[in-house]
C-alpha positions in Angstrom: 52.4 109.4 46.7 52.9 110.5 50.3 53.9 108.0 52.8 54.8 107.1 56.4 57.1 104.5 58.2 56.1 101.6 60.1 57.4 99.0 61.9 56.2 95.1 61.8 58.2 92.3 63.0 61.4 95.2 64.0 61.5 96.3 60.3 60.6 99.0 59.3 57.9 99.7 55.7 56.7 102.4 53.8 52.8 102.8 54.1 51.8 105.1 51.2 48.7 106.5 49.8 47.3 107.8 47.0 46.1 106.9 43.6 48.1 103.2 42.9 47.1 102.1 46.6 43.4 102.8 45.8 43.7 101.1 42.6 45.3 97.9 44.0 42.5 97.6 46.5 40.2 97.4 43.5 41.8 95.4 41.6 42.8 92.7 44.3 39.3 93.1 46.1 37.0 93.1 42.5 35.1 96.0 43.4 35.2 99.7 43.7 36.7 101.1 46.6 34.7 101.3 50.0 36.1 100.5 53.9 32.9 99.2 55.0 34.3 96.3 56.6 37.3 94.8 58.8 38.5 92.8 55.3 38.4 95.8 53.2 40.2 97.8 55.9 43.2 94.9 56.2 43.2 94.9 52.7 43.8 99.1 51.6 46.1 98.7 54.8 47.8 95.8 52.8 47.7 97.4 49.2 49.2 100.8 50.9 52.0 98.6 51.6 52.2 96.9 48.2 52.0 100.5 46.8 55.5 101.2 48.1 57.3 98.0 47.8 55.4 95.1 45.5 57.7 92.9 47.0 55.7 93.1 50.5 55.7 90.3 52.8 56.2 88.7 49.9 53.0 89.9 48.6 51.1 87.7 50.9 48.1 88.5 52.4 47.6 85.9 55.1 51.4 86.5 56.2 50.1 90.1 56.9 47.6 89.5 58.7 49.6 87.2 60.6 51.7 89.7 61.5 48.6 92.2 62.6 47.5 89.7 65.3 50.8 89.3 66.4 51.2 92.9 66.9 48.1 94.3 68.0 49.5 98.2 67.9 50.1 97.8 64.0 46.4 98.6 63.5 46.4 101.7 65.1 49.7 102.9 63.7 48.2 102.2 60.5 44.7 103.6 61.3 47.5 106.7 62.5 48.9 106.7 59.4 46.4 106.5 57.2 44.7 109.8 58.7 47.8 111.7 58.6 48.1 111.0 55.2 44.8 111.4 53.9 44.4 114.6 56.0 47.6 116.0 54.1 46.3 115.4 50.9 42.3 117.0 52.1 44.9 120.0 53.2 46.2 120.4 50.0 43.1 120.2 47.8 41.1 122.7 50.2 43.9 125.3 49.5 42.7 128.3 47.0 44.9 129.0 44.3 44.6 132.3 43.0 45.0 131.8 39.1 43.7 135.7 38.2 46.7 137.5 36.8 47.0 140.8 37.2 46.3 141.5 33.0 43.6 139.5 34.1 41.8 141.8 37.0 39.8 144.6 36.2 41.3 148.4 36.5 38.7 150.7 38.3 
């Protein structure tokens, strides 16, 4: 799972994605994933946290929030972080991979 430090309240979290942070949005949210709203959004933000450290915030939700409108920049350092890390992971699966061996290629 990749991740990314950020700070709330002056500590400082992992914020990680991948497969365990899109399973946690479904299983807290009760359907498949989809950010098509401002919930949904706070909540993958939340379960990328949860991902990393189960123990977030207590594992409270409306805490979390809290903390969002306290700290207006937390959104976009998530939003931030959430591109760089899904923009890693398109990197990496848009790579070729040559799997030909040479016994494998044709002689001319």
């Amino acid at each position: 799972m990749r991740s990314k430090r950020i700070k709330i309240q002056d500590k400082e979290y992992e914020f990680g994605y991948g497969l365990k942070s899109l399973f946690l949005f479904e299983q807290i949210s009760g359907k498949r994933f989809d950010l098509q709203t401002v919930t949904d959004t706070y909540m993958f933000y939340f379960c990328c946290f949860i991902a990393m450290d189960a123990n977030f915030m207590d594992a409270d939700f409306n805490r979390f929030i809290q903390a969002c409108e306290e700290e207006p920049q937390l959104a976009s350092d998530m939003a931030a972080a959430l591109k760089e890390l899904t923009k890693k992971e398109s990197n990496l699966d848009s790579r070729e991979v040559d799997t030909d061996t040479d016994s494998d290629k044709k002689k001319d």
